[in-house]
LOTORTI-271580 format. One record per residue (C-alpha): x, y, z. Coordinates in nm, 4 decimals. Example, Ala and Ser with C-alpha at 12.3 -4.5 7.8 and 13.67 -1.06 7.14 Angstrom:
REM LOTORTI-271580
xx	yy	zz
1.2300	-0.4500	0.7800
1.3670	-0.1060	0.7140
***
This chain:
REM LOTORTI-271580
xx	yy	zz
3.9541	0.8114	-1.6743
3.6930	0.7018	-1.4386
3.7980	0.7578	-1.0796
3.8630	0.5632	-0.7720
3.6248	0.5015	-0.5650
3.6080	0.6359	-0.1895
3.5227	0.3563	-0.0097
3.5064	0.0036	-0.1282
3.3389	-0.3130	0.0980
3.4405	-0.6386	-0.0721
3.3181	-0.9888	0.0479
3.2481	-0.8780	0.4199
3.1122	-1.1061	0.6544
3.0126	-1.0223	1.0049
2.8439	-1.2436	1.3139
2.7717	-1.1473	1.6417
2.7871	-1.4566	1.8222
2.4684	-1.5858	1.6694
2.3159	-1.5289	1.3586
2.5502	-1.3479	1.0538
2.4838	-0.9907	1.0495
2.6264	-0.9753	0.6800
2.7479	-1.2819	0.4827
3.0032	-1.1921	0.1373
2.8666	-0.8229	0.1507
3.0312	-0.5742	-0.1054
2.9383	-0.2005	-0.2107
3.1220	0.0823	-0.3052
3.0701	0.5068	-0.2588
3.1953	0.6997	-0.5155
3.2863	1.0475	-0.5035
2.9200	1.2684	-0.5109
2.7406	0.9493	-0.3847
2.4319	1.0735	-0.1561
2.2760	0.7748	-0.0256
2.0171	0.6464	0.2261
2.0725	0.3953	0.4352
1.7254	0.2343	0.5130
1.6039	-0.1327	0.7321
1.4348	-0.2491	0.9781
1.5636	-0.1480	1.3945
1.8276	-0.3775	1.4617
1.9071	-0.4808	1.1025
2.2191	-0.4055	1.1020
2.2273	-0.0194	0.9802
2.4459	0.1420	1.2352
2.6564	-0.2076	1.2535
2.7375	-0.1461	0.8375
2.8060	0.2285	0.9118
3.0743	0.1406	1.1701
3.2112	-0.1271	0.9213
3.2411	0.1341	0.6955
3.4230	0.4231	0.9058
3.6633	0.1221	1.0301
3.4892	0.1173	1.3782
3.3990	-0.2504	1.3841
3.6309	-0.5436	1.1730
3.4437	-0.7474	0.9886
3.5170	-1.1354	1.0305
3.6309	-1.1522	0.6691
3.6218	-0.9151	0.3734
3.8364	-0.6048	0.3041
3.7037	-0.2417	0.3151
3.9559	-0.0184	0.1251
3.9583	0.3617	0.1193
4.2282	0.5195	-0.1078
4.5578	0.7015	0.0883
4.4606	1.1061	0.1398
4.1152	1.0086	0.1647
3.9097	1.1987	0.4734
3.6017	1.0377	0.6023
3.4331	1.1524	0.8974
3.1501	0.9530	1.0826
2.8641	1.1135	1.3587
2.7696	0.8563	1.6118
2.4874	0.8215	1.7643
2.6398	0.8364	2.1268
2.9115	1.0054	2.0847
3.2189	1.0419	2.3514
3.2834	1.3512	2.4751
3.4946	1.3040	2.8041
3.8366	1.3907	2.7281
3.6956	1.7562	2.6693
3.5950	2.0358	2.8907
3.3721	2.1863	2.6773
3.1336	2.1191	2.3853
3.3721	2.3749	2.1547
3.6809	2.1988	2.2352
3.5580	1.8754	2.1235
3.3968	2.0396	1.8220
3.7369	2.2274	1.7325
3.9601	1.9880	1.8138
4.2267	1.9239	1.5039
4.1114	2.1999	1.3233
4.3326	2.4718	1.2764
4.2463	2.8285	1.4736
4.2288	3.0063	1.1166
3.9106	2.7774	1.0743
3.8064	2.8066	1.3884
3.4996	3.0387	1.2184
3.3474	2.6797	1.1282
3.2491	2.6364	1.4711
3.0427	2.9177	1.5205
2.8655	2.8916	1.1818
2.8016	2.5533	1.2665
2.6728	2.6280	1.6513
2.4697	2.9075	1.5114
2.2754	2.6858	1.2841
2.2691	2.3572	1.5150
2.1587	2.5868	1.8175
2.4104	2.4607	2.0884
2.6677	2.6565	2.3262
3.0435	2.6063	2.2317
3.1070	2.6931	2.5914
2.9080	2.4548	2.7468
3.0619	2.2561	3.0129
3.0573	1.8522	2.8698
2.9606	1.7705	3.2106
2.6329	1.9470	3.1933
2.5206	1.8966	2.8293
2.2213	1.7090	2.7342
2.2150	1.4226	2.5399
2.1143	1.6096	2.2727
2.3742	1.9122	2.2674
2.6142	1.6363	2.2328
2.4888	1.4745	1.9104
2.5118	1.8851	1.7953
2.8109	1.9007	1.8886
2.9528	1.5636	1.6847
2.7389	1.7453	1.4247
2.8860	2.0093	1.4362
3.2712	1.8600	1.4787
3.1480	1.6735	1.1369
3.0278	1.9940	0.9579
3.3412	2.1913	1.0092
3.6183	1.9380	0.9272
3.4276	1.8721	0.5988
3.5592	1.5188	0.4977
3.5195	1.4117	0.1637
3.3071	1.1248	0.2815
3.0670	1.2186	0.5663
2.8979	0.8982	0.7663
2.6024	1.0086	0.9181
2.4036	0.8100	1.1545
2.0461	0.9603	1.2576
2.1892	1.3237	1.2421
1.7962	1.4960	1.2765
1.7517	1.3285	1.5734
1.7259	1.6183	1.8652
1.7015	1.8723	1.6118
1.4628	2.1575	1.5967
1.2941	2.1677	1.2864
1.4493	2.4922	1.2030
1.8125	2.3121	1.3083
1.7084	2.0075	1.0589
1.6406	2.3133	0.7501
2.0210	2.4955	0.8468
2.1516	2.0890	0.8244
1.9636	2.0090	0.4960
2.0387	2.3198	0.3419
2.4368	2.2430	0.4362
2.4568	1.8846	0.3206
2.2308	1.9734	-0.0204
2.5285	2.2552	-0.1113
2.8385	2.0336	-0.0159
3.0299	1.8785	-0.2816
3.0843	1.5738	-0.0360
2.9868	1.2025	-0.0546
2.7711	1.1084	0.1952
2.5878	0.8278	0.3269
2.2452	0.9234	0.5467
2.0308	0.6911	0.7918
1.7543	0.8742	0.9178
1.4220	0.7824	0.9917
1.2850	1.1674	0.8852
1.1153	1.0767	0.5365
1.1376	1.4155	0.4090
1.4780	1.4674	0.4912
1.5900	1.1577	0.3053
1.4384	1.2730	-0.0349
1.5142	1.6299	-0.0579
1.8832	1.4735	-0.0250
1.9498	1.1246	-0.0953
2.0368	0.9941	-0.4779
2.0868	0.6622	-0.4396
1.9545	0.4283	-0.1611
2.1396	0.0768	0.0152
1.8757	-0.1433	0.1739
1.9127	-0.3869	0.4344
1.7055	-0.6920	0.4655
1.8018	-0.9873	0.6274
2.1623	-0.9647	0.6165
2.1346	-0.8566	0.2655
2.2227	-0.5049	0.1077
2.0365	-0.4251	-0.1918
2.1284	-0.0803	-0.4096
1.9174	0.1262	-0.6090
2.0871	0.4534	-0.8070
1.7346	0.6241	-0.7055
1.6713	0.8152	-0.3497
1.4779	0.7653	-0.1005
1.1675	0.8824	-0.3087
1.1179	0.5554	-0.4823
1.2144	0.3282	-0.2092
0.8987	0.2272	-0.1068
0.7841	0.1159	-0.4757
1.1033	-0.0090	-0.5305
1.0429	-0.2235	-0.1401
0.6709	-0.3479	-0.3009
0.7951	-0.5095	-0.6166
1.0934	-0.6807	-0.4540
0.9227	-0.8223	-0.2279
0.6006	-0.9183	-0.4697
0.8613	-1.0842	-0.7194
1.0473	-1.2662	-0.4019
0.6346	-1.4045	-0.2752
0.6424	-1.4950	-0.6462
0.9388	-1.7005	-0.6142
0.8564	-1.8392	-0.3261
0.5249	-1.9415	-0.4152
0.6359	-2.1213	-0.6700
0.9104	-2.3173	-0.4978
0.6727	-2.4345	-0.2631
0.4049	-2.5607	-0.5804
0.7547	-2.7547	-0.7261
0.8294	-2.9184	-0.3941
0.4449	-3.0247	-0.3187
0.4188	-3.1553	-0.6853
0.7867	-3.3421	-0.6437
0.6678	-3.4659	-0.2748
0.3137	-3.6152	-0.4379
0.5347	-3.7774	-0.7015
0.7914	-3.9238	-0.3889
0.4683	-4.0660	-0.1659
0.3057	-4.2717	-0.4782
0.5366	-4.3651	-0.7722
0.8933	-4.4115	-0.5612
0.8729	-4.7690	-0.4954
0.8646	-4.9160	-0.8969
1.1359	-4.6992	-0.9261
1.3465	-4.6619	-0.6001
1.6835	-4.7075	-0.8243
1.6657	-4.5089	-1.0787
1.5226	-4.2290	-0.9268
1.7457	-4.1676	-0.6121
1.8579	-3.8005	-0.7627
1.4938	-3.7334	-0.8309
1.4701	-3.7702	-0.4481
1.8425	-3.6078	-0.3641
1.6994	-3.2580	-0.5541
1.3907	-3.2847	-0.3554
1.5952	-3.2758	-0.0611
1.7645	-3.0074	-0.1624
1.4932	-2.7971	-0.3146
1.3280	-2.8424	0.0831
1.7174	-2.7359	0.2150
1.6908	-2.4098	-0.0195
1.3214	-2.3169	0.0884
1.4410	-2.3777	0.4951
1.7247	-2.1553	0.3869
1.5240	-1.8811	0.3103
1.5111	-1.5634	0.6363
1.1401	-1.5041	0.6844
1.0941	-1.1319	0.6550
1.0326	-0.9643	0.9532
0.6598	-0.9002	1.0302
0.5413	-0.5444	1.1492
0.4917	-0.4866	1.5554
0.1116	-0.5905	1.6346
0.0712	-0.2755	1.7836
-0.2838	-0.1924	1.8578
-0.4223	0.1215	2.0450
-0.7378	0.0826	2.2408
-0.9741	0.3395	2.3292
-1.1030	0.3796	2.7077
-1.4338	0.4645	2.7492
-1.5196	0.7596	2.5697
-1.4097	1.0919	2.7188
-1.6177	1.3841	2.7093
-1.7393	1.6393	2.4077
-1.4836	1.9067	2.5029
-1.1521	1.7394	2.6139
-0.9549	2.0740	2.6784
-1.0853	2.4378	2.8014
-0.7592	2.6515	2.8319
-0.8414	3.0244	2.8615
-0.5805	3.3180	2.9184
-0.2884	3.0351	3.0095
0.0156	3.2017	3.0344
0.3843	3.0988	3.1683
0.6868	3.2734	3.2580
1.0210	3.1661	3.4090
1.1911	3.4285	3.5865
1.2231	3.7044	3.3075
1.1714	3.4713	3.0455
0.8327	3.4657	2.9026
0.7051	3.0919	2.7596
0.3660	3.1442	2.6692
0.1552	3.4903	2.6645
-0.2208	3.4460	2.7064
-0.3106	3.2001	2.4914
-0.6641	3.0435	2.4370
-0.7331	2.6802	2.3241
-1.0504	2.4234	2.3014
-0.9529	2.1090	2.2089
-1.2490	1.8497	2.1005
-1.2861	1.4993	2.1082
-1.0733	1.3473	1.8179
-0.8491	1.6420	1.7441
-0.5220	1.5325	1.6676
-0.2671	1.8791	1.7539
0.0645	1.9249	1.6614
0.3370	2.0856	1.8558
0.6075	2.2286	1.6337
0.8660	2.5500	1.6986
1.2292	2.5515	1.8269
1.3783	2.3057	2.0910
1.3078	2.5468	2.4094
1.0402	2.7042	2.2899
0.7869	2.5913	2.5206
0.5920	2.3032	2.3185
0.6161	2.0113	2.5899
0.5624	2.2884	2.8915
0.2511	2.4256	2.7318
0.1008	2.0492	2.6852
0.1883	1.9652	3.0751
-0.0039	2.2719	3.1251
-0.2883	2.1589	2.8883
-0.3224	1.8592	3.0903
-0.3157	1.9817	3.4541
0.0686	1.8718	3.4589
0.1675	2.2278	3.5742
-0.0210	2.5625	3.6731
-0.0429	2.8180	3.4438
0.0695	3.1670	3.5781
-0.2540	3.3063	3.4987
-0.5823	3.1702	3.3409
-0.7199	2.8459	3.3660
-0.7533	2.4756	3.2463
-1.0779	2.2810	3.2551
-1.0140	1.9110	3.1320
-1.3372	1.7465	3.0493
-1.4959	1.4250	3.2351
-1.3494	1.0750	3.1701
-1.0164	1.1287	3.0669
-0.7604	0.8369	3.0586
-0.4211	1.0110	2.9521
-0.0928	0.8205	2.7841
0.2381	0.9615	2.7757
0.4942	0.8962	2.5563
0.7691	1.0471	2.6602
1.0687	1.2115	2.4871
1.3405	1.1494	2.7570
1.2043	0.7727	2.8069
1.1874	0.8542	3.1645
0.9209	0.5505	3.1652
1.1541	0.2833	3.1469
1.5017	0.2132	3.3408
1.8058	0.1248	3.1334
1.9344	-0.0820	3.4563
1.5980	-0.3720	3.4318
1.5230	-0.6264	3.2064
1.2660	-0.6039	2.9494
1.0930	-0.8376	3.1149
1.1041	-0.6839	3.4213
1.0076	-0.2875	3.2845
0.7062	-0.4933	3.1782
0.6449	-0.6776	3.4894
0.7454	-0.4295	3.7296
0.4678	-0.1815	3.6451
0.2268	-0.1799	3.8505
-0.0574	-0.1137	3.5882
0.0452	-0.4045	3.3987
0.0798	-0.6545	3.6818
-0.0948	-0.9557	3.6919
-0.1639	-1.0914	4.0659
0.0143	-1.3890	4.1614
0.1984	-1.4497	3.8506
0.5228	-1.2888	3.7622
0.5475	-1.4438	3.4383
0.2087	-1.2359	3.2837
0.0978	-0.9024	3.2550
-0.2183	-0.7056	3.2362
-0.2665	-0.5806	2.8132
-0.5768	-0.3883	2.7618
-0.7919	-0.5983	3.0335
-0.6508	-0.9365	2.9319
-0.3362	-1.1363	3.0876
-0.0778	-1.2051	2.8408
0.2621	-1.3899	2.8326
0.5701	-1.1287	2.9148
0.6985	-1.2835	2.5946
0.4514	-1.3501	2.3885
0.3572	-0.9944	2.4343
0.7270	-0.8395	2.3811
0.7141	-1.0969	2.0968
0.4229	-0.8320	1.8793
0.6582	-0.5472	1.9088
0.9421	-0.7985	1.7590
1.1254	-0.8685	2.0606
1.3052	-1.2034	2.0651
1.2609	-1.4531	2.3990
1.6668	-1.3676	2.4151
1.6379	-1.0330	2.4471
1.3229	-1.0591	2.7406
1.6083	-1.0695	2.9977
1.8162	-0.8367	2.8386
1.9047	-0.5177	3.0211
1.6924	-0.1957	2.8725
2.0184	-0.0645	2.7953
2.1587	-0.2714	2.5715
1.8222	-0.1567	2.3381
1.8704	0.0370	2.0199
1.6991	0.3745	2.0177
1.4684	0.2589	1.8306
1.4217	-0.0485	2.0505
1.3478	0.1296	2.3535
1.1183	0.3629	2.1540
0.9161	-0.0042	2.0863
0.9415	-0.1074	2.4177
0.7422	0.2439	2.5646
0.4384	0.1750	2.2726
0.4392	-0.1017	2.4498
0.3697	-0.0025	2.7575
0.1409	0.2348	2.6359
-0.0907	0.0420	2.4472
-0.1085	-0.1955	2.7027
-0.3388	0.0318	2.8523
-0.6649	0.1685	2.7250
-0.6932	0.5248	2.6859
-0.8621	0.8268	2.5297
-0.5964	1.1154	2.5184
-0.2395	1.0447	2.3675
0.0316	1.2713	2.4314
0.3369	1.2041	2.1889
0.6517	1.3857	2.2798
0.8783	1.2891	1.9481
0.7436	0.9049	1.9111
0.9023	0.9446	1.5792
1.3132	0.9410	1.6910
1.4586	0.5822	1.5422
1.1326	0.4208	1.5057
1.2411	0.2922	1.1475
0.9695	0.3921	0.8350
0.7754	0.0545	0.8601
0.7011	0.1332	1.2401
0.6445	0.5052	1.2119
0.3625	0.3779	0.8434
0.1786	0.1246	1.1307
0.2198	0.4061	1.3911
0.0315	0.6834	1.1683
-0.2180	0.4270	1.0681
-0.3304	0.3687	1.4262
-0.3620	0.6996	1.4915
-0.5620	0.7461	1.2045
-0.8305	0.5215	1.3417
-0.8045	0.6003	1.7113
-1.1212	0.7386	1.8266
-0.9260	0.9310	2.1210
-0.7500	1.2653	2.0973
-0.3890	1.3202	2.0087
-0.1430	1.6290	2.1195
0.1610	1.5360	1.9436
0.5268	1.6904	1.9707
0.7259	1.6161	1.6517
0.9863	1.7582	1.4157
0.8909	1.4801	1.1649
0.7435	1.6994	0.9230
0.6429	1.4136	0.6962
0.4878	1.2256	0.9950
0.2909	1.5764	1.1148
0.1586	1.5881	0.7701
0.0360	1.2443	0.7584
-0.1676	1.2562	1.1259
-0.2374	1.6477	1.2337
-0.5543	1.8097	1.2211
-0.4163	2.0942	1.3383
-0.0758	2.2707	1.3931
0.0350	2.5444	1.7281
0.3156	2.6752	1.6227
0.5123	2.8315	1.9070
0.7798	3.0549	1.7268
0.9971	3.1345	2.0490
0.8502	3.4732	2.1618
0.5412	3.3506	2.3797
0.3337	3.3968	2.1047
0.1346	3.0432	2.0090
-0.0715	3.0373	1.6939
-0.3201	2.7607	1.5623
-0.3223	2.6302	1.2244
-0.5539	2.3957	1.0368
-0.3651	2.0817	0.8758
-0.0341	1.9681	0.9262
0.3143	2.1265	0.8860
0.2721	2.1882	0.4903
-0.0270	2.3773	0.5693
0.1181	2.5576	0.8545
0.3862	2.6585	0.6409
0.1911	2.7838	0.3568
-0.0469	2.9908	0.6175
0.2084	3.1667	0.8195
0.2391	3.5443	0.7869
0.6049	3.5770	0.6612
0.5130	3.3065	0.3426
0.1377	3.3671	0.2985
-0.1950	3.5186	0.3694
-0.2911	3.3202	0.7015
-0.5794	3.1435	0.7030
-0.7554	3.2289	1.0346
-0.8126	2.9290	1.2970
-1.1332	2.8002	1.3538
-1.3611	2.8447	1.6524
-1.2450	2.6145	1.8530
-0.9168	2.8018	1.8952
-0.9221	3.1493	1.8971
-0.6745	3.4446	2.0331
-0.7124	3.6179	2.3889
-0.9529	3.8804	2.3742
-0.8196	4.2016	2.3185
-0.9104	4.5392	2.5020
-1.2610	4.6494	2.3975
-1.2286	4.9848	2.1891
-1.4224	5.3055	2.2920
-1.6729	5.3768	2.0901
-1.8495	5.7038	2.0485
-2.1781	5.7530	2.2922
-2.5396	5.6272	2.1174
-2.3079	5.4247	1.8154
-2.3144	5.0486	1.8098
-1.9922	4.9961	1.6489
-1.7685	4.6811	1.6766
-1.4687	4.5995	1.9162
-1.1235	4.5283	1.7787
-1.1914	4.1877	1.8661
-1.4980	4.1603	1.6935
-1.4207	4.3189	1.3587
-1.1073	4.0686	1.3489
-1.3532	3.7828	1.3747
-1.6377	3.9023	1.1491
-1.3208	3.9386	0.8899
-1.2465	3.5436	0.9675
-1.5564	3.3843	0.9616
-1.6095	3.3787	0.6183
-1.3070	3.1642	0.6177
-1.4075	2.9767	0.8756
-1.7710	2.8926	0.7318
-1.6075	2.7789	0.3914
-1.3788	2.5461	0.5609
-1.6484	2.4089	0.7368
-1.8867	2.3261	0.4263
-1.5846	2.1820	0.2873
-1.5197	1.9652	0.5212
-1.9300	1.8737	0.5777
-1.8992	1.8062	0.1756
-1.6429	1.5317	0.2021
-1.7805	1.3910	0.5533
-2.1507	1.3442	0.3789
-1.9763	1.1759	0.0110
-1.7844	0.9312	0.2488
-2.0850	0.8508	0.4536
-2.2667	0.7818	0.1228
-2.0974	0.4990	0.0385
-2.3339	0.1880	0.0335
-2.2404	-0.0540	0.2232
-1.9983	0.1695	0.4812
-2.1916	0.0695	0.7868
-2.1403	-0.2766	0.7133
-1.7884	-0.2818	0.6010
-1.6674	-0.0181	0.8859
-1.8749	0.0422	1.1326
-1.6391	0.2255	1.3514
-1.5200	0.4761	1.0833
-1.9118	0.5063	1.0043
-1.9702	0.6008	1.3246
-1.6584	0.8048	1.3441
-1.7903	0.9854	1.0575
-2.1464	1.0515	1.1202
-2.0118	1.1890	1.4780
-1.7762	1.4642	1.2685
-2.0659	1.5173	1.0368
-2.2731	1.6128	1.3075
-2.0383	1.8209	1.5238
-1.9073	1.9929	1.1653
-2.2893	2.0958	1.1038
-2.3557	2.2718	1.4012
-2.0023	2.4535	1.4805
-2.1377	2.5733	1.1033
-2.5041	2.6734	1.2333
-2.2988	2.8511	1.5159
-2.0310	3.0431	1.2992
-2.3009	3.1372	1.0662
-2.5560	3.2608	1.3634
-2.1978	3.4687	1.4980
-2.1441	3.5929	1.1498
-2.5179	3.7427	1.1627
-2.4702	3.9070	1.4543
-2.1972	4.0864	1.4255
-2.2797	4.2009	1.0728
-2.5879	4.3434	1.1771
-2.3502	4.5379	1.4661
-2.1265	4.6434	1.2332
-2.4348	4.7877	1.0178
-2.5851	4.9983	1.3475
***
């Protein structure tokens, strides 16, 4: 006997005062279900979930859950003011025999039961509605950006949890990796439309290309029938004006069906400029170190970063990541060591606590109102990389409506206001970009244009993520800062960084450009020429080192043979030749170092 399902939406309409958010709208979740929720910001993702956990009533339509059924749903702002505590409003209506739930559940999401509501972040909050979600265990969980402020270690405990529960649930998060190790079956939301697919979030984007190519399709030829019927209305009508009046009544309505149809949304014409060209070396650190009070954030560490690295930040929330990149960029002293930036430097933030941009202004007036971006005399124009632009034509490229140019910041989705920064950051040129999470609810179209404009920015990038699919897609390089002081550089991206670290594999030693604080010089006995602890570590690494570097000199020199590269891409060709070049001699150099301290070692 097949069973009820948990939640059924039939027929459900929704406006907004404007245009219909959903029109005759029905789905169903069925016990096991595991689906992703995926669209476009301000689609209407968050707006369904509410429908769905009986938040928001629906201008017509029924949603039925069975009697006895629990659902539980995580908001994205959740309300915590009735309680004095983040465990009270975790705990509260579970029974003190289960009280155990809480713990387990603080333990993994890395928050404070006892903290005082009044003094939690933003982000202990959501762990706590997490965590209030975790331990009740529903039979239908509603989860609504749950990775968001998440360590990646916190987003593991979480995946591991949802992968073993024997719950339905229904998932929107923009963290691609996330989404297929647990989703089954994915809804889609385009347009006021909700598509299903009994497949996870692995083949949505193949699933996305060929609706869309069959719905061009359609289109195309819709608009070859009404040309040919149009031709046909402009030179045979008049010998037949009376018989043919429905000819002309399904023309009309064949040009009524094509106005019908919602233009998909375009992507944001984001575009990232590149201010004059910054020097060789970008970044000298040497012996940094930071402490507050007894607690110790960074031991000596030593980094060189070089034009057109691109550097992940990953470890715990607290572990240090964004205080060792202030420190990388003159932000804050180090406690010891030093910091040499190199000449020409024009730095963008993005920053994680939107600090940038007031929730109490207008769009048009965060735009306006920066003094950067001002245009002289006219408050209706700003400055965008050197060239005056309309306030709203320019809001308009990161798919911002005129309505919304007046609109308070606050009424933005996350993933609005996360658009809005980018674009006050591209508005400017620049030549170092410092990312602290750019990724939290940018949806996946904005995070694939995002990645792809890093990928051809000829600046240098120190990003702070717990995207692992996004670190993948644009790191060169990975510090991982584990929590103890200790910072370590990987090549690659968080897969690589993964398979390299000590506790899952032999570590692949970082290159030269990164290396560890010396290390006391060992005694050696008197007329013997013997090597330092130091030394003997790097001899060991540099045959590592060397082979990564003809590797990489191998695939630079079969891209650059392409014929007609130069003409094609001139910039990437250039790009190119420039790595070519500086791979070639840091490979000279490793080899000359290798020399050396073989013949040492040999006396």
């Amino acid at each position: 006997m097949a069973r009820a399902p948990l939640l059924q939406l039939t027929d459900i309409s929704l406006t907004f005062g404007g245009d219909p958010v959903f029109h005759d709208l029905s789905l169903t979740v069925q016990q096991g279900d595991r689906i992703a929720l995926v669209g476009r910001n301000g689609s209407g993702k968050s707006t369904l979930m509410k429908v769905m956990a009986g938040l928001v009533e629906p201008d017509a339509g029924s949603v039925v859950m069975p009697a006895g059924t629990s659902a539980g749903y995580m908001e994205q702002d959740p309300d915590l003011s009735a309680y004095p505590t983040l465990g009270d409003y975790a705990g509260a209506g579970l029974p003190p025999e289960e009280a155990y739930r809480i713990e387990m559940a603080a333990e993994g999401l890395k928050f404070d039961p006892d903290r005082p509501v009044a003094t939690a972040s933003g982000g202990e909050r959501r762990r706590a509605a997490l965590a209030r979600l975790m331990a009740q265990a529903p039979e239908l969980m509603l989860l609504d950006e749950p990775t968001n402020h998440l360590d990646i270690e916190a987003i593991a405990w979480l995946e591991e949890q949802l992968a073993a529960t024997r719950a339905a649930f229904v998932l929107i998060s923009h963290d691609r990796a996330f989404l297929r190790a647990l989703t089954r079956a994915t809804l889609w939301i385009d347009r006021g439309q909700v598509r299903r697919q009994d497949k996870g979030f692995n083949a949505f984007e193949e699933w996305r290309k060929t609706t869309w190519a069959a719905e061009d399709e359609a289109r195309h030829k819709l608009d070859r029938k009404i040309k040919a019927e149009a031709r046909w209305a402009v030179e045979g009508i008049s010998a037949r004006r009376k018989r043919n009046q429905g000819r002309l009544r399904a023309l009309a309505d064949l040009r009524q069906q094509r106005a019908a149809q919602i233009r998909r949304q375009g992507t944001a014409a984001m575009e990232l400029e590149t201010a004059q060209q910054s020097g060789r070396r970008v970044i000298d650190a040497r012996g940094i170190s930071k402490s507050f009070g007894d607690r110790v954030i960074l031991r000596p560490f030593d980094l060189r970063v070089m034009r057109g690295d691109r550097l992940a930040f990953v470890g715990p929330n607290g572990a240090g990541k964004t205080t060792l990149i202030k420190m990388l960029t003159g932000e804050i002293p180090p406690d010891t060591g030093e910091v040499k930036l190199g000449t020409n430097l024009d730095i963008a933030v993005f920053d994680q606590t939107r600090s940038a941009i007031d929730d109490s202004v207008t769009l048009w007036d965060a735009l306006t109102g920066d003094a950067l971006m001002r245009v002289s005399g006219r408050a209706d124009q700003v400055m965008v990389r050197g060239n005056p632009r309309h306030v709203v034509a320019y809001l308009k490229d990161f798919l911002f409506d005129e309505a919304q140019a007046r609109a308070p910041v606050g009424s933005l989705s996350g993933g609005e206001k996360a658009r809005l920064l980018l674009a006050k950051i591209m508005a400017q040129p620049s030549n170092l970009l410092v990312l602290d999470e750019p990724t939290n609810d940018l949806d996946v179209e904005t995070l694939d244009l995002l990645q792809d404009l890093l990928g051809e920015y000829d600046g240098t990038v120190l990003l702070v993520s717990h995207d692992r699919d996004f670190i993948d897609r644009v790191a060169t390089a990975t510090i991982a800062m584990e929590g103890d002081g200790r910072a370590t550089l990987y090549p690659g991206g968080w897969s690589d960084y993964r398979a390299q670290r000590p506790d899952t594999a032999t570590p692949v030693a970082p290159g030269p450009a990164a290396r560890p604080a010396p290390a006391p010089q060992e005694k050696t006995p008197q007329g013997k020429t013997g090597l330092s602890f130091t030394e003997k570590h790097r001899l060991a690494e540099l045959p590592a080192v060397i082979e990564r570097l003809e590797a990489e000199i191998g695939k630079l020199t079969e891209f650059l043979a392409q014929p007609d590269l130069f003409q094609t891409a001139p910039a990437k060709f250039r790009k190119a030749s420039e790595g070519l070049a500086d791979r070639q001699a840091a490979l000279a150099a490793a080899e000359e170092e290798w020399l050396e301290l073989a013949e040492k070692d040999a006396g």
